[in-house]
C-alpha positions as CSV (number, residue, x, y, z in Angstrom):
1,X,-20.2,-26.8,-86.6
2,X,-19.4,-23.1,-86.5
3,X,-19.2,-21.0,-89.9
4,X,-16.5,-18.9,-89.0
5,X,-16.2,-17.6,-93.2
6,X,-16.3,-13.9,-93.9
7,X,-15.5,-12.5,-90.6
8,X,-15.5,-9.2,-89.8
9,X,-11.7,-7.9,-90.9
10,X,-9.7,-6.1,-88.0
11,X,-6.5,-4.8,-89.5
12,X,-8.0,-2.3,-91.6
13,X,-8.9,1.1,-92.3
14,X,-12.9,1.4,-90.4
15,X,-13.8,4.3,-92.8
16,X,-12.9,1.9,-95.8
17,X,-14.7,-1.2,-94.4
18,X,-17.4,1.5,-94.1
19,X,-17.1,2.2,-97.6
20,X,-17.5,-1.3,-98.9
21,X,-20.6,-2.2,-96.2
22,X,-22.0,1.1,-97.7
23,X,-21.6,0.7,-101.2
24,X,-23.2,-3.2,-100.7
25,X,-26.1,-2.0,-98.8
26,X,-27.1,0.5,-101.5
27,X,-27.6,-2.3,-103.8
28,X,-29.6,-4.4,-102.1
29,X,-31.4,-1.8,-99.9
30,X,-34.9,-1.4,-101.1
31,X,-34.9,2.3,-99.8
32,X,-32.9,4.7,-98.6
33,X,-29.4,3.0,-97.9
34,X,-27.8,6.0,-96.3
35,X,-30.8,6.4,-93.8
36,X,-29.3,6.3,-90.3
37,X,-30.0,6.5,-86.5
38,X,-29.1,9.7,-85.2
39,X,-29.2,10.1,-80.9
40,X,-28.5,12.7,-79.2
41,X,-28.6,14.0,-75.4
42,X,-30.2,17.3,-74.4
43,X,-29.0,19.8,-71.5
44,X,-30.8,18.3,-69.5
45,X,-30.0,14.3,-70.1
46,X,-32.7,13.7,-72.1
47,X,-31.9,11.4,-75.1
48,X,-33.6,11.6,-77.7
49,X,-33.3,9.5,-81.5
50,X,-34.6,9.9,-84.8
51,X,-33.7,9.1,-88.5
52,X,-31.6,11.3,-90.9
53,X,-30.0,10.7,-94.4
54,X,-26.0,10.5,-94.7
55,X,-25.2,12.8,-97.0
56,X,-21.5,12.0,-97.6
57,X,-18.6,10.9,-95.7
58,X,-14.5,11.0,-95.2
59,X,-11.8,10.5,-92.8
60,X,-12.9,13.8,-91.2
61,X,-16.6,12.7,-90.9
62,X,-20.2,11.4,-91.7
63,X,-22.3,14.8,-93.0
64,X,-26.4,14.8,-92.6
65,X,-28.3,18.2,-92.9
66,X,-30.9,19.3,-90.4
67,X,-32.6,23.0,-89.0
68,X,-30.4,24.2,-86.2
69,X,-33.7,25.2,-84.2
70,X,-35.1,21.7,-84.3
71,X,-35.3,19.4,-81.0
72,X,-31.8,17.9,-82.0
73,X,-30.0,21.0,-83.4
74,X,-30.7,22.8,-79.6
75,X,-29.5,19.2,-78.1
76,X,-26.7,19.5,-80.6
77,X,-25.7,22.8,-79.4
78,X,-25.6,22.0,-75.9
79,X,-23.9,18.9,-75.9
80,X,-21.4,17.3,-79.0
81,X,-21.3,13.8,-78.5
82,X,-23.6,12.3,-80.5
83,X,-24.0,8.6,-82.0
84,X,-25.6,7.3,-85.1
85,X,-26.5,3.6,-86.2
86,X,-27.0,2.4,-89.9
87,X,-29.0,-1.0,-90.1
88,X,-28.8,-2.9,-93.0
89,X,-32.1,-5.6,-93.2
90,X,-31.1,-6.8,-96.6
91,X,-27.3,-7.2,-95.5
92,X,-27.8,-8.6,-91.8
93,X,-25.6,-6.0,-90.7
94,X,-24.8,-2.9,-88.4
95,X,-22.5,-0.2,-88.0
96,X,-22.5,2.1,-84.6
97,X,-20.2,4.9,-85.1
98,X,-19.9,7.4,-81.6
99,X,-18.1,10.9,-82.3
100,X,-18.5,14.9,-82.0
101,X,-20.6,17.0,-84.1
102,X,-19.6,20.3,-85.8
103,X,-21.4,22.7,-87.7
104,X,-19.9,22.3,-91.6
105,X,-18.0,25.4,-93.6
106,X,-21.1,27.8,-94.9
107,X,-20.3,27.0,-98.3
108,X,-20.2,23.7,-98.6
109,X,-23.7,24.1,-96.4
110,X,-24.6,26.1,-99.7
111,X,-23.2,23.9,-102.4
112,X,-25.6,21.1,-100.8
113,X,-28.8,23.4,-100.4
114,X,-28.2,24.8,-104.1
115,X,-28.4,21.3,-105.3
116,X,-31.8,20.2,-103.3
117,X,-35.5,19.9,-105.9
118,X,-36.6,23.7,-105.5
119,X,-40.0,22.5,-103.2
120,X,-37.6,20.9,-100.6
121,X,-35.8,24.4,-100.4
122,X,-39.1,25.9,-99.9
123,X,-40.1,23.6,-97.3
124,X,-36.5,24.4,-95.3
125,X,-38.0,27.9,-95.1
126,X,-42.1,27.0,-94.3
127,X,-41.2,24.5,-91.6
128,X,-40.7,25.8,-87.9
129,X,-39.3,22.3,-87.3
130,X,-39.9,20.8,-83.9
131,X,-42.5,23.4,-83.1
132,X,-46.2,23.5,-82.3
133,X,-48.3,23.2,-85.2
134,X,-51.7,24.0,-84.7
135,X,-53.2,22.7,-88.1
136,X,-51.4,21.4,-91.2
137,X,-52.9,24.4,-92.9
138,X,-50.5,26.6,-91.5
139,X,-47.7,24.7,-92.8
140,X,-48.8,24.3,-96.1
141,X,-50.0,28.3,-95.8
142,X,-46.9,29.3,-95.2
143,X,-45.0,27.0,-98.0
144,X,-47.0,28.8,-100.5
145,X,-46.3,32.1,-99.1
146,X,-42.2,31.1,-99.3
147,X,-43.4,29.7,-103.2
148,X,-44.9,33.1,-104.0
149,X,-41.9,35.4,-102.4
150,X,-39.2,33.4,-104.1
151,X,-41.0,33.5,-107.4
152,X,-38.7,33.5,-110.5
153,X,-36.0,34.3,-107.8
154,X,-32.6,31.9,-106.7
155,X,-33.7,30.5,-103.0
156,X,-31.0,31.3,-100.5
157,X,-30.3,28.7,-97.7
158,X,-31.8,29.8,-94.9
159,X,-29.5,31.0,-91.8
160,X,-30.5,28.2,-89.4
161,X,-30.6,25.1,-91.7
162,X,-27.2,23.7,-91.2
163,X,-24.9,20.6,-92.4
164,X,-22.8,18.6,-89.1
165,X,-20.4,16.5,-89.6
166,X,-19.8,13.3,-87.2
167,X,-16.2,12.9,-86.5
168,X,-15.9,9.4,-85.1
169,X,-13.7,7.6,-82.1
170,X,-15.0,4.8,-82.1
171,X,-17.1,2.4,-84.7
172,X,-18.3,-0.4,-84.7
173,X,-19.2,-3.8,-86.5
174,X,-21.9,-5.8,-86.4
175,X,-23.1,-8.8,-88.5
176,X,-25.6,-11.6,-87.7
177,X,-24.5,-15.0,-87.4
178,X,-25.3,-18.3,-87.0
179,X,-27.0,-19.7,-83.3
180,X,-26.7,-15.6,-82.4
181,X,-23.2,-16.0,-82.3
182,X,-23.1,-12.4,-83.9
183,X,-19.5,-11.4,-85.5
184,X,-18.6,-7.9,-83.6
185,X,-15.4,-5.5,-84.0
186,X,-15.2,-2.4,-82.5
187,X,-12.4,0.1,-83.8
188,X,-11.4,2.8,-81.4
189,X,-9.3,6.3,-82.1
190,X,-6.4,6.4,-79.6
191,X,-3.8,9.1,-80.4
192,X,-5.1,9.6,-83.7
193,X,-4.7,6.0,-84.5
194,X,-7.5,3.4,-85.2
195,X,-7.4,-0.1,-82.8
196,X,-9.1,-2.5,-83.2
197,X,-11.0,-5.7,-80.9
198,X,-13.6,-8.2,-81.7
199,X,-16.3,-8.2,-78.9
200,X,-18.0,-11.1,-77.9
201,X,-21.5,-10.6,-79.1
């Protein structure tokens, strides 16, 4: 009555079940795999969510890139905890991973930046992200200002456009079953060690 085949595994390593949910999803994802829900809680309790790319991912972390000065890097700032989401249509499945931010080292901030198209490096310096724009034609004034000042010339990451990494304690599981009889496992970091339940769902 009950397909109970292909579970969700609990004795293992979350960050290597990660990796193989990952690595499936970019095949089958039409766009953007490593696109995932970042939310975030201002100083004063406001949450507030919005999508950013993964950029890479360890034990010590998931890494995504943003301006410091935007809504979320200020949120970021004044409070760590953040959460992020990855939903996989294709896959029928979800990961929720809850953790603490941290600004990455400056030079592997760098080595990213250096290796962005040369426009998106521009745009990292035209953009006032999160603030008032009047008329798109001041954006797109000042990206050719940025164009014309870095002409012929290396572009520099900017001072306020920063990488964070998401150090997880607890993620979770989630695929879609039969009768909604979803498959859920949450893993939990407790004294540096990963548990493990299943949740009903």
């Amino acid at each position: 009555m009950f397909d109970n085949h292909n579970l969700i595994p609990v004795n293992v390593n979350p960050i290597d079940l990660f990796k193989k949910w990952f690595v499936a999803s970019s095949k089958s994802e039409v766009n953007d795999p490593n696109a995932m829900t970042l939310s975030t809680v201002s100083k004063n309790n406001k949450p507030s969510s919005r999508i950013v790319l993964l950029k890479s991912y360890d034990e010590k972390g998931f890494v995504f890139y943003t301006n410091s000065n935007s809504r979320k890097g200020k949120s970021i700032s004044s409070n760590s905890f953040v959460s992020l989401n990855f939903h996989w249509k294709s896959k029928k499945r979800q990961i929720r991973i809850e953790g603490v931010v941290r600004i990455i080292n400056s030079n592997v901030a760098d080595k990213y930046f250096n290796s962005r198209p040369r426009e998106s490096k521009i745009g990292a310096w035209a953009s006032k992200q999160s603030s008032k724009l009047l008329d798109r034609s001041e954006l797109n004034k000042r990206f050719v200002e940025v164009k014309k000042k870095y002409n012929n010339l290396s572009i520099p990451r900017p001072p306020y456009w920063n990488g964070y990494s998401v150090k997880p304690n607890l993620i979770e599981f989630w695929q879609e079953m039969q009768y909604r009889l979803h498959d859920r496992v949450v893993f939990k970091k407790i004294k540096n060690e990963w548990k493990s339940t299943r949740l009903f769902p």
